[in-house]
N, C-alpha and C positions, 0 to 999 in steps of 0.2 A: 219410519213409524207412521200409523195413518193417525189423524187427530181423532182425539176421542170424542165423540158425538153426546149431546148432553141427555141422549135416548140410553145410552150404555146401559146396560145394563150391572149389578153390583159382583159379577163375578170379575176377577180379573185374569188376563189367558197370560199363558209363556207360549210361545211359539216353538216347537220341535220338528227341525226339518233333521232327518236321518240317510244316510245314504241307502241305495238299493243294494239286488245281488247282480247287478249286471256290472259289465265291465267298467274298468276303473273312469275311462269317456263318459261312459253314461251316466257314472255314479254322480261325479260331479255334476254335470250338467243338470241332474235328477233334484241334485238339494235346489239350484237355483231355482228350477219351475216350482217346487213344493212351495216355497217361499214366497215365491210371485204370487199363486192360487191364493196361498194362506192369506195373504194381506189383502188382496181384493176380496175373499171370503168376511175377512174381519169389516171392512170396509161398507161390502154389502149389509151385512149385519151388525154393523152399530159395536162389532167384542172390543173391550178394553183390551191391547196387549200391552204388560211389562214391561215386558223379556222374551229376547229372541235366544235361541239354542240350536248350532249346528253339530253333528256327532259326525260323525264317518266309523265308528267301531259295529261291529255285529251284534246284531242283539240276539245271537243263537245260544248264549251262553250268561247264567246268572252272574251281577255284580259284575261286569266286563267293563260296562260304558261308562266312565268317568262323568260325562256330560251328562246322561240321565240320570246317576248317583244322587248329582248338585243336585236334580233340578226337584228329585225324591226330599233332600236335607230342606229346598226351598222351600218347596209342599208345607212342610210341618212347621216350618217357623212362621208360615200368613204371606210370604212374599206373595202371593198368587192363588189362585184356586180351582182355576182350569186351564187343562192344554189345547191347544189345537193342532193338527197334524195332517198330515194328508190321507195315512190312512192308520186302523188301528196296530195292526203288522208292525209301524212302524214304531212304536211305544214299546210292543214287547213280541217277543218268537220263544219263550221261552217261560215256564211255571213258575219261576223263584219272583220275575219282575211282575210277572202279572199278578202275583199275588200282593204284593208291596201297593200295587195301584189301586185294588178291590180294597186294601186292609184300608187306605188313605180317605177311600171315596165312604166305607164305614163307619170312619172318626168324624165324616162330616170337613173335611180337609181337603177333598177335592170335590166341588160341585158339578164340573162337566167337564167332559172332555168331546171337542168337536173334530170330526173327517171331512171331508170334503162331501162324504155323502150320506153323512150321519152324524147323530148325536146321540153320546150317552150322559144321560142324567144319573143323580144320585138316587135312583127309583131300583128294587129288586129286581122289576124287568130286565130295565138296562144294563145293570150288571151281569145278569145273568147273561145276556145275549152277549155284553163285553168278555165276559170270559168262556163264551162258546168260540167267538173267532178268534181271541186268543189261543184258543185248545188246536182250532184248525191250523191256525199259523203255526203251530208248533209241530202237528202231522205233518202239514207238508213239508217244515225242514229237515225233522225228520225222517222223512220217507223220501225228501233228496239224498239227505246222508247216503240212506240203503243203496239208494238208484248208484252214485258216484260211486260207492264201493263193487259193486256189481258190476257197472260197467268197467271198471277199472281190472277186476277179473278176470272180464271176459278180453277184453284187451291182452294182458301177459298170457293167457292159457292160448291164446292163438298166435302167441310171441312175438307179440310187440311191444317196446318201451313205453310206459306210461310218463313218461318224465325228459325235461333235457336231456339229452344228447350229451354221452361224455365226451372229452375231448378225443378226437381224429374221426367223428361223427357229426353232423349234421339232421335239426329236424328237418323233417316236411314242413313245408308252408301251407302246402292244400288241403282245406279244412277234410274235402272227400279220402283223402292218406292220413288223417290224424294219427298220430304216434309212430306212424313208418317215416325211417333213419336214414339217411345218406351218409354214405364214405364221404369226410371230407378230404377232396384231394391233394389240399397242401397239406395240413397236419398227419394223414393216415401215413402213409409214407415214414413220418418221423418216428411214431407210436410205436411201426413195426420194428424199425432200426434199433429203437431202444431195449425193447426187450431180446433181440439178436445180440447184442453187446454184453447185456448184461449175462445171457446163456451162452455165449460164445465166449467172448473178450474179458469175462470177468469184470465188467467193469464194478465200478459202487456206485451207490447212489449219488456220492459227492461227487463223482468223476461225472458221470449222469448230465449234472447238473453242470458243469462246469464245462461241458460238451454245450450244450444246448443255449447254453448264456451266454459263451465268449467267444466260440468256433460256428453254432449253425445263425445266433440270434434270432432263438427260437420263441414264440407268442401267444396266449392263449387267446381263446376266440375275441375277449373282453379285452387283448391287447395290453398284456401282462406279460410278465418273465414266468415260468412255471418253477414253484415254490422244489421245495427239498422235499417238501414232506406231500407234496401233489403228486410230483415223479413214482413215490412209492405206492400212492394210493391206487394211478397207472399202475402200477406193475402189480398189484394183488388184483386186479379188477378182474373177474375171469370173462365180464362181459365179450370182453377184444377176441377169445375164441370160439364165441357163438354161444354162451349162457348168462344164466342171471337170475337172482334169489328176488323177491318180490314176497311182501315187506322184506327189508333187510333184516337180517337177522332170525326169522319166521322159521327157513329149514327147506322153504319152497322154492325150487328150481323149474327152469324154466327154457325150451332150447327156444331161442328169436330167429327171429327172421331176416334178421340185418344179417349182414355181410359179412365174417369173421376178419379182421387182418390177420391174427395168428392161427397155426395151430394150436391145437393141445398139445401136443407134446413139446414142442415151442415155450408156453406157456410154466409148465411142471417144472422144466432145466430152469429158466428163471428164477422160478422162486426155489427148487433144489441151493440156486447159487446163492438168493438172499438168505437162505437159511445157515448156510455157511460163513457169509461173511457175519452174519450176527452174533455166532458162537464163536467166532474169533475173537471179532468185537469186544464180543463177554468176559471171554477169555484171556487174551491178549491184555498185560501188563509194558511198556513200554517204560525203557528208565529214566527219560527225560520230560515227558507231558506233565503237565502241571506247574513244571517249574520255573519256570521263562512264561512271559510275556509280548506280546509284539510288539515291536517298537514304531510303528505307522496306527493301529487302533487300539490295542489296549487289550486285545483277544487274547487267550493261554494261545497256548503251543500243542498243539495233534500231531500225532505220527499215524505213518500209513507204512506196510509193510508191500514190499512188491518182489516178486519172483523174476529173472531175468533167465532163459535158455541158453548156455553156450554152447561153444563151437561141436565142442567134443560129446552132447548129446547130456549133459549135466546143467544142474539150477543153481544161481548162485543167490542168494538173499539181498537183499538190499533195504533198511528201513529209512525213511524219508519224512523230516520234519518241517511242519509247515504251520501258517494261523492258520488256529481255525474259525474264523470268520464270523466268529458270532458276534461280534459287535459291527463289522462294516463288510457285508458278502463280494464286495469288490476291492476290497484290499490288494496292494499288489507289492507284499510280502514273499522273496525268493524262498524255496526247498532248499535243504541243505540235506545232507547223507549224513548220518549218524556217525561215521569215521572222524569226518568233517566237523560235528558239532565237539566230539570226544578233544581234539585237536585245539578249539577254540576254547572249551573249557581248560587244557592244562597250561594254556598261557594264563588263563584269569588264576589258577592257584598260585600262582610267582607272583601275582597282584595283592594276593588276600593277605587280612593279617592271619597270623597264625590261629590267635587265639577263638579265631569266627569257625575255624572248623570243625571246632568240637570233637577232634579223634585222638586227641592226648590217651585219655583212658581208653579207648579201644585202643589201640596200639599196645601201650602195654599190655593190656592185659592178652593182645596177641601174642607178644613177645614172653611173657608169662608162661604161656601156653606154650611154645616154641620149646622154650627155656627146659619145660618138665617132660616133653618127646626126648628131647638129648638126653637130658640124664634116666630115663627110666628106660627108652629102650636103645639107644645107642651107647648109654655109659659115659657119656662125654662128663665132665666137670665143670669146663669153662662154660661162661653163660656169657648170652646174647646182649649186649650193651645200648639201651635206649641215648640216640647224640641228638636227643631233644628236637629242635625246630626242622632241622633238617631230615630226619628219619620221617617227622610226620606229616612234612610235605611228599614226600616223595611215595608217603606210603598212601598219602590220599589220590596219589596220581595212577596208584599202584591198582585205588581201588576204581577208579575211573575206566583205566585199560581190562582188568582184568575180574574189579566183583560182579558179584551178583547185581541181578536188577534191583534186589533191596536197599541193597550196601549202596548203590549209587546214589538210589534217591534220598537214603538216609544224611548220606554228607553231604547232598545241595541241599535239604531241609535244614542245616545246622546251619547255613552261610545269613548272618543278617542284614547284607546287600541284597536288593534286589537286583536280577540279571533278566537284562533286554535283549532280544534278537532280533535284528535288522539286516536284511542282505547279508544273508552268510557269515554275520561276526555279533561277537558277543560283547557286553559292554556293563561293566557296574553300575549300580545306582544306586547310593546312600539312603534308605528309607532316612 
């Protein structure tokens, strides 16, 4: 702070250094010179300052800058009563501030505000000339705006990316190439792969991803694992076969000039396939998910259905249960076959008490059922004899092998152990 000279005068300044529009290097280094000026400015002339104030927010927008806010609430309570600043630009670029600062200078609450190569007093002159270059600072941000969008127009309409490089792309570095793309040569390669797998091989997004993380120890540019939900954002991008909507979402396409990795038709079979696995997805009821737990992170239990080709030119099904990893994406939790899980489950009912399974009264009233087919269309008399504990274990085993996916998840629903799967076996747990 410079010492205050016993010449001061009765105003007291805040000092307001604000960043520029140039790059983030310049910006900084921009506050330190304001600052420097400003206090040899005060220096030279005798200004009392307060309060120093550093911003870095934009002033292209009203009530944005937290630091100018203060320094507005300062204003009115006496803290102070003039600014000084390097230039007036730097107070406001925008109608809503620069009116708060005319309304201040009005009340008799701000008596001056100094630039580097001006001053405005609390006189109608100087107001009025303060809010002329305010009016300009605000043409020229906005008639940046206009330019930025324009330019940025004419850029995609001659199909160039105005923006990062998605991944298996690379920008230009040459300011003279701005927004023209490089193939990058280690990721492009993998990009194409992926979407080959998933139009070809069928693969899923999980499979995708479990390619790429534990088989290729694949990396994004930022030297990351690429997410589940990144791989599909890849795989809808139509960029990769030579187009592109500019704004998102707007309707306006675009053919670029980068390098396609795929085709289009490449491109279509892909998402034809995500479109499919989705509606399985949707569709697809499985009779065991939900109800196990993993016994390594704490994840439910997913199934995944797989098709196998055999010999004789026929498909044989195969459903396959595994975490699903939402608690720890590295779990290393084995697959088990659905035969396999049916198996492990009918050892756990020889475990259970009776009473936990809750099929007493279905049974009966199967049997019930049973009961009233013999005698109404076979004529029979004799009826079918419920042997209690025994009928209704066997009959819950019955429905294990042979119900419906309902019926299954109905009598694991009724179980009030909890059941863990760890490595291919099943195991109680007492809540």
């Amino acid at each position: 702070m410079p010492q205050v000279s016993k010449l001061a005068t009765k105003v007291r300044y805040c000092l307001y250094a604000r960043k520029s529009t140039e790059s983030e290097e310049r910006q900084v280094l921009s506050i330190d010179s304001q600052i420097k000026e400003m206090l040899q400015l005060a220096e030279r002339d005798n200004l009392e300052i307060v309060a120093m104030k550093r911003e870095s927010h934009s002033a292209k927008e009203t009530g944005q800058r937290p630091v100018f806010n203060e320094i507005i609430e300062e204003l009115k309570v006496g803290k102070y009563n003039g600014i000084i600043t390097w230039a007036s630009d730097r107070i406001s670029r925008n109608a809503g501030d620069l009116g708060k600062i005319v309304d201040l200078m009005d009340q008799g609450k701000l008596q001056d505000i100094r630039t580097f190569s001006q001053t405005f007093s609390n006189t109608p002159n100087d107001k009025f000339m303060l809010m002329i270059m305010g009016g300009q600072a605000k043409l020229e941000n906005d008639n940046r705006g206009i330019n930025v969008k324009r330019g940025l127009r004419t850029r995609v309409e001659m199909g160039l990316w105005p923006g990062v490089a998605p991944l298996g792309y690379l920008n230009q570095k040459h300011m003279d190439k701005k927004c023209q793309i490089l193939v990058d040569p280690e990721r492009a390669p993998v990009i194409k792969k992926m979407f080959e797998r998933v139009a070809y091989e069928y693969y899923s997004g999980r499979k995708l991803y479990n390619w790429l993380r534990h088989e290729l120890n694949f990396y994004t540019r930022g030297n990351k694992p690429l997410t589940l939900s990144g791989i599909y954002r890849i795989l809808e991008n139509q960029f990769y076969h030579g187009v592109f909507e500019h704004p998102k979402g707007s309707g306006n396409w675009y053919t670029g000039k980068h390098e396609p990795l795929i085709t289009q038709e490449l491109f279509e079979k892909a998402q034809a396939q995500l479109k499919r696995d989705n509606i399985q997805r949707e569709n697809k009821e499985f009779a065991f998910t939900k109800l196990f737990t993993c016994g390594y992170c704490g994840s439910g239990i997913s199934a995944e259905e797989k098709w196998k080709q055999l010999k004789d030119g026929t498909h044989a099904k195969y459903i396959y249960y595994s975490c699903a990893r939402s608690r720890d994406r590295n779990c290393k939790n084995q697959y088990i076959r659905e035969e396999d899980l049916i198996k492990e489950l009918l050892n756990i009912l020889d475990k259970v008490n009776i009473n936990e399974l809750g099929m007493r009264q279905k049974l009966e009233d199967e049997i019930a059922r049973f009961n009233i087919f013999q005698r109404s269309v076979l004529g029979a008399t004799e009826k079918l004899k419920n042997n209690k504990e025994t009928d209704i274990r066997n009959y819950a085993k019955y429905i294990l092998k042979e119900g419906t996916v309902g019926e299954k998840r109905e009598l694991l629903a009724n179980l009030r152990s909890r059941i863990v799967y760890k490595d291919k076996t099943l195991e109680l747990i007492d809540n």
